[in-house]
C-alpha positions in Angstrom: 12.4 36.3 -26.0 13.3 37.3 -22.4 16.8 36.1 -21.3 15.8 32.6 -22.2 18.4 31.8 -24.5 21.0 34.2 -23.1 24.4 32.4 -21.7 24.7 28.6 -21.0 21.9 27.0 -22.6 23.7 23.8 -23.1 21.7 22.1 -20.5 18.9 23.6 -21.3 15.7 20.8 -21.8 13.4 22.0 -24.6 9.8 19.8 -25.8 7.7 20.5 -29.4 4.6 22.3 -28.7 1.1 21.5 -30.5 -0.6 24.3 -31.5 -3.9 24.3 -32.8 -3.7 27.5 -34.4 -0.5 26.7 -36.2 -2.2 27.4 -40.0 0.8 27.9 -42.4 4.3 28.2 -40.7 7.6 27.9 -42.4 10.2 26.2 -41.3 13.7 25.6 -43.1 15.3 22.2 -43.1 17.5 23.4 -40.0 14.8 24.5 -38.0 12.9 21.1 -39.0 16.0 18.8 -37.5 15.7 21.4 -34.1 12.3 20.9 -34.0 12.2 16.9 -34.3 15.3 16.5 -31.7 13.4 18.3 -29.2 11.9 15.6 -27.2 11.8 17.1 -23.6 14.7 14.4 -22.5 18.0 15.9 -24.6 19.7 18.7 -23.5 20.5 21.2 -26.1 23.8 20.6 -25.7 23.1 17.1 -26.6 21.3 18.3 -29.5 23.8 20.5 -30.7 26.4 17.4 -31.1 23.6 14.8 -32.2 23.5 17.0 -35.1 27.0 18.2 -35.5 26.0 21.8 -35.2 28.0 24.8 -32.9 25.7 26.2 -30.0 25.5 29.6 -31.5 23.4 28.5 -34.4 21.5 26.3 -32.1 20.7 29.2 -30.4 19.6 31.5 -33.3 17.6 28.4 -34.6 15.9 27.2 -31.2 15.2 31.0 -30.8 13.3 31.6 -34.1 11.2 27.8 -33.0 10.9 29.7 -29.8 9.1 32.6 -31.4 7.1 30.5 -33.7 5.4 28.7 -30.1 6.8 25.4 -31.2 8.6 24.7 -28.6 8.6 25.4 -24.6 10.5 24.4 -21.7 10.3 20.6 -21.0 8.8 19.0 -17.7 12.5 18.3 -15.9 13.1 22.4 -15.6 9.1 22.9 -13.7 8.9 22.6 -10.1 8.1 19.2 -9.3 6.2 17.8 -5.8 8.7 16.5 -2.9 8.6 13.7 -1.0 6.8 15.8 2.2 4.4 16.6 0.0 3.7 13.1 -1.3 4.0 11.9 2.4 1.7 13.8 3.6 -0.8 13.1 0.9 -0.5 9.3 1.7 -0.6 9.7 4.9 -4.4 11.7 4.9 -5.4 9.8 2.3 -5.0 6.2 4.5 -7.2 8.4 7.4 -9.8 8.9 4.2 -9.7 5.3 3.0 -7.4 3.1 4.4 -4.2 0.8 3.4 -5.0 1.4 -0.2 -5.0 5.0 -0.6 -0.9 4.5 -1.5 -2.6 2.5 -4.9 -5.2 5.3 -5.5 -2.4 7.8 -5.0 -0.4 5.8 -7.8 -3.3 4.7 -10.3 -4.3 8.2 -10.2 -0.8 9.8 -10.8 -0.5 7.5 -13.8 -3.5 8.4 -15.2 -2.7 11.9 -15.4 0.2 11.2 -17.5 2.8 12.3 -14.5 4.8 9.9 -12.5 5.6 9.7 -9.0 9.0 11.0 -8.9 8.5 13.9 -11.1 4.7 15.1 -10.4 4.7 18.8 -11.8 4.3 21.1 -8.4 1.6 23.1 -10.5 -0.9 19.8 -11.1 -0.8 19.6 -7.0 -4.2 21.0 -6.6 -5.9 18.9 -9.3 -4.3 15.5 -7.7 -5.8 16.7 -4.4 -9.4 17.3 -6.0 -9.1 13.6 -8.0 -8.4 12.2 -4.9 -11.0 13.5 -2.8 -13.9 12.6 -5.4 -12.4 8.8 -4.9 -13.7 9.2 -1.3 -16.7 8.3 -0.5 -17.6 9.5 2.6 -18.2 13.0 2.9 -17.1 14.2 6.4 -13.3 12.0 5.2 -13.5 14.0 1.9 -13.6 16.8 4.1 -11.2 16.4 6.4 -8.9 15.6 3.6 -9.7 18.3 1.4 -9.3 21.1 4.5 -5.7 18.8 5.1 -4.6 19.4 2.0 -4.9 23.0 1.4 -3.0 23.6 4.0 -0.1 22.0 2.6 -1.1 23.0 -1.5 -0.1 27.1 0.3 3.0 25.5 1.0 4.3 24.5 -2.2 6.6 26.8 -4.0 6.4 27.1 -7.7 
């Protein structure tokens, strides 16, 4: 369990994990409600008075869903790119390809599931290498990609 769940966990941000080697898992009608109010946007504490219930059994209850791998911590508590980064990313990417690399930058973003404002610090790398396939000629997919890795060293997880 680790200190997880030790001390203020109100503000904690918890999301429902999909396992695909779940096979046969119990789960009582209190750890059911847990389970289906953790939607990676409520707090615990939020939880907690949502369904009228004190922290301390919320606790023992998000714990055992904990154990089970059902649930892990949501998106908002991971590391997420700043603006430097994203800057930076533009900014080679319109040497690689011009005015529209902002659009790239954004289509590609979205179609990872992420958003702007909130890209997950550990999907850096993988944004980088979509990117660089989008450019088609090799010496600017190669200045870009040697750009870049300087600043992926940089970013603190």
């Amino acid at each position: 369990m680790g200190d997880m769940f030790s001390g203020d966990i109100s503000r904690l941000v918890l999301k429902r994990t999909v396992r695909a080697d779940m096979g046969e898992v119990s789960l009582d009608s209190q750890m059911l409600h847990v389970l289906m109010e953790l939607d990676g946007k409520k707090s615990l504490g939020q939880i907690a008075q949502s369904l009228d219930m004190n922290m301390k059994t919320l606790r023992e209850v998000v714990n055992r869903i904990y154990q089970l791998r059902l649930c892990e911590t949501a998106a908002e508590s991971m590391p997420v790119l700043d603006w430097d980064f994203l800057n930076i990313l533009s900014s080679e990417l319109s040497k690689a390809m011009g005015p529209i690399a902002d659009v790239v930058i954004e289509d590609e973003i979205a179609d990872m599931g992420e958003s702007m404002d909130r890209f997950p610090a550990h999907r850096a790398a993988e944004l980088v290498d979509v990117l660089a396939r989008q450019i088609l000629r090799e010496e600017r997919k190669v200045a870009f990609q040697q750009a870049m890795v300087k600043k992926l060293r940089e970013i603190k997880f």
